[in-house]
C-alpha positions, 0 to 999 in steps of 0.5 A: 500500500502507498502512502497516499493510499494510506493518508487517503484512508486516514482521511476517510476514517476520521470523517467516517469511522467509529460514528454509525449516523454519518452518512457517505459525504460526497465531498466538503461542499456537501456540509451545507447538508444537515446529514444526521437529522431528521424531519423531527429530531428525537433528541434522546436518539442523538444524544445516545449516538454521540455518546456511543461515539465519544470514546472512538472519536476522542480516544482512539479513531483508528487513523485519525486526528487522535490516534495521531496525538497518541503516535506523536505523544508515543503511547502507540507504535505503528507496526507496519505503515510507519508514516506518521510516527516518522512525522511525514506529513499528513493530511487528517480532514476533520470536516467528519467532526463537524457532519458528524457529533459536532452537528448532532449537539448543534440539532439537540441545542437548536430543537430545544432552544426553538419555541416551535419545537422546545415543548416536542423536545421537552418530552425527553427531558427539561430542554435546559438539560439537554442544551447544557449536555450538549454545549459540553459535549459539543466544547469536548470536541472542540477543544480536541480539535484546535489543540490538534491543530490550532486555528479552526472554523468555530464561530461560523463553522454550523451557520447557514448553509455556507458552515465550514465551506467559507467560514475563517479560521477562528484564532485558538485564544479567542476559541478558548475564550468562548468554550470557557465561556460555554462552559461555565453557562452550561454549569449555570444553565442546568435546573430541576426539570426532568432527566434527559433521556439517552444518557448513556454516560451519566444517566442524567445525572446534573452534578456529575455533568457540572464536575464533567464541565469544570474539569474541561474548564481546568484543562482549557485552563491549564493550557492557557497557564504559559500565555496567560497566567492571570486567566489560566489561575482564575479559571481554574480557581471557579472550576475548582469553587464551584459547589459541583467541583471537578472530577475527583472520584472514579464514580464521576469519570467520563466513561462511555458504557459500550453494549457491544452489538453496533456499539463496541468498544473501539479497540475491540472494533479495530482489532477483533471486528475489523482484524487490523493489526496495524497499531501497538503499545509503544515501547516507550509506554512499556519501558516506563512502566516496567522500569518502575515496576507499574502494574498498570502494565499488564492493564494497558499491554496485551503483553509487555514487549513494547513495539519499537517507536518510529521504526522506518517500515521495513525494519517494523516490519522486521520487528513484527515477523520476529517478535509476534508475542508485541503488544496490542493495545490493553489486555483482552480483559478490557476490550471485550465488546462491551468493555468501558472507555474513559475519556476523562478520570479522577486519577488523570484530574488529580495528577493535572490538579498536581502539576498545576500546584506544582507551576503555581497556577494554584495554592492546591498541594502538589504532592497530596494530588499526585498521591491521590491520582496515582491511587485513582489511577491504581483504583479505576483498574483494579490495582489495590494499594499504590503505597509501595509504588509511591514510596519507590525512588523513581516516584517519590516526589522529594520538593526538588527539581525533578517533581514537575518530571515525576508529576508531569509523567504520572499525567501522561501515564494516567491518561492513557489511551487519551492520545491527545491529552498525553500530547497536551501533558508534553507538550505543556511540561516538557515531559515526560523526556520523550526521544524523536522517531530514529534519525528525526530531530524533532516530534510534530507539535500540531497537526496540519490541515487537510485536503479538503481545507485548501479544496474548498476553503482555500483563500481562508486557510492560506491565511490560517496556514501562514500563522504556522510558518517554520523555515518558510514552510507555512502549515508546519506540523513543527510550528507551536499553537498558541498555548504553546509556548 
């Protein structure tokens, strides 16, 4: 197989994959077509679709934008088409985000917000609770989205029939603005009405909801920490005071409960149903946790040997011929049919909690989180006590220099699958020390734009492209998002 081939097919899984109400797109002109709603839409029926989905699209989508986070950040390997964690440049589209999930919660807010419809909706729950699910669920996805890629169509992406087509690319620090905006009215918005129906996540349960918004409301801040600091402590001081707080129990993780049927858990999907082998635990992931003696790696590995990170294709090749026993991804344990998948835990919150006391974006105590993630972490997987792994020298935090390190590389290692969460963690601290694929210098720090972008929005991303210029290459995958710094 090419590598166009093999580029082709990433684009077409992430505008297609893991989401069974995307119908078959002709091209980008078609987003002026609302694909997914009916005449009258039954709001619970989205929903549910859109939840179902949110563990493929935002942990693992099979060749798409955040499996590629999970390449760059080095939790996976590719075992046989090694372009991407070899940095060649890729051209993931993303219009599939906005036909798909992104427009789903816009109709479930529009249906609910209209006069003409709001009493119809309202037979599936209080319309405020389901445009405030919506609007969190909606900003989840964006945030994945320009923290892959930076500058994107927002504002105007889903008006009229013009949508992604013609609209500009909205700067990331004005995007943030608005998600912590829609956020904290989301918090605000929820009342005493009826339970939404179609919840599969939390059953309509409001305050769980609320602590799902602060902590994207602390992670957009967290971010923001090296650009704005002033911002960055404020906000994730609100999301901290406020009465519903953030996630902090595994009760309250962001975990998406597959029935199997036509709603698998993606890495059984990609490996059992579709048989493709083409992506393994990293070698890096591997040797972190063999080397402290973690338990979370038989959890997170089918076996311990790690694949090789960044190998060119010939000696991946090699590699999988000699070595068959290589690691898929998680022990067949937690990717039956209906295995859970978290997109947002406590022990991952804690440990982001832990490294912003650690930068002095909060007056928390840094060592008390980063105890308590770990044994969240341990305790979402069964693990029993994790005293003695705390105790260990690698781990232990001492009030030196090396705390941020530890702190920041206990993050990586609890978001695990999140790809893009783990990317964010690098490439906000520096850790953990992760090494460029053999022979490169350099881990892409953003992903570039897509076919479809210069096909069809051409005079709006050439502009958005020239904001990402590296050695006079605009669009560079090397340049740095605006958090980034």
């Amino acid at each position: 197989m090419t590598y166009k081939k093999i580029i082709y097919g990433f684009g077409i899984a992430l505008s297609f994959a893991a989401f069974q109400s995307c119908n078959k797109i002709k091209d980008f002109k078609d987003l002026n077509i609302t694909q997914n709603s009916t005449t009258t839409p039954i709001t619970p029926a989205l929903l549910t679709n859109v939840e179902a989905g949110m563990g493929a699209n935002l942990v693992f989508d099979a060749g798409g934008v955040n499996t590629g986070a999970g390449l760059y950040s080095q939790y996976y390997s590719e075992t046989q088409y090694t372009e991407v964690s070899r940095y060649n440049k890729p051209t993931y589209n993303y219009d599939g985000y906005f036909v798909g999930p992104i427009e789903d919660l816009q109709t479930i807010i529009n249906y609910n917000s209209d006069p003409a419809t709001a009493g119809a909706a309202a037979t599936y729950g209080s319309n405020k609770n389901q445009i405030a699910i919506a609007r969190i669920i909606k900003a989840n996805y964006i945030k994945l989205l320009t923290d892959a890629v930076g500058d994107i169509p927002y504002f105007n992406a889903l008006k009229g029939n013009s949508g992604v087509i013609s609209a500009p690319y909205d700067k990331q620090q004005d995007i943030y603005k608005d998600l912590l905006k829609e956020l904290k009215e989301a918090v605000a918005q929820f009342d005493n009405g009826t339970t939404v129906q179609g919840d599969i996540i939390f059953g309509g349960d409001v305050t769980k909801w609320k602590k799902y918004a602060n902590s994207l409301r602390f992670l957009l801040a967290l971010n923001m920490g090296k650009v704005d600091a002033t911002t960055a402590k404020s906000e994730m001081q609100a999301a901290l005071n406020d009465p519903a707080g953030v996630i902090s129990s595994n009760s309250d993780n962001v975990t998406i409960h597959y029935v199997g049927g036509s709603f698998p858990n993606p890495f059984y999907n990609y490996y059992v149903l579709t048989q493709r082998l083409d992506y393994a635990v990293s070698k890096t992931m591997t040797d972190q946790l063999s080397s402290t003696g973690d338990p979370r790696l038989n959890v997170y590995a089918q076996t311990t040997k790690g694949f090789p990170y960044g190998l060119t294709r010939d000696n991946a090749v090699a590699f999988a011929n000699a070595n068959s026993d290589w690691a898929k991804i998680f022990n067949e344990n937690y990717r039956q049919t209906n295995s859970p998948l978290s997109v947002i835990t406590a022990g991952a919150m804690d440990l982001a909690r832990a490294e912003a006391a650690q930068r002095g974006l909060t007056t928390e105590s840094a060592s008390a989180l980063y105890a308590a993630g770990i044994q969240a972490s341990f305790d979402q997987w069964g693990l029993g006590s994790a005293a003695t792994f705390l105790a260990s020298g690698a781990i232990a935090l001492t009030g030196g220099a090396s705390d941020l390190q530890k702190i920041a590389t206990q993050e990586w290692v609890a978001w695990f699958p999140n790809g893009l969460e783990a990317w964010d963690v690098w490439r906000r601290t520096g850790y953990p020390t992760l090494t460029p694929a053999p022979g490169l210098s350099a881990i892409p720090r953003r992903v570039v734009y897509g076919a479809n972008d210069y096909a069809y929005n051409a005079s709006n991303v050439s502009d958005a492209a020239a904001r990402y210029t590296v050695n006079g290459q605009p669009d560079s995958q090397y340049a740095r998002i605006w958090w980034d710094q």
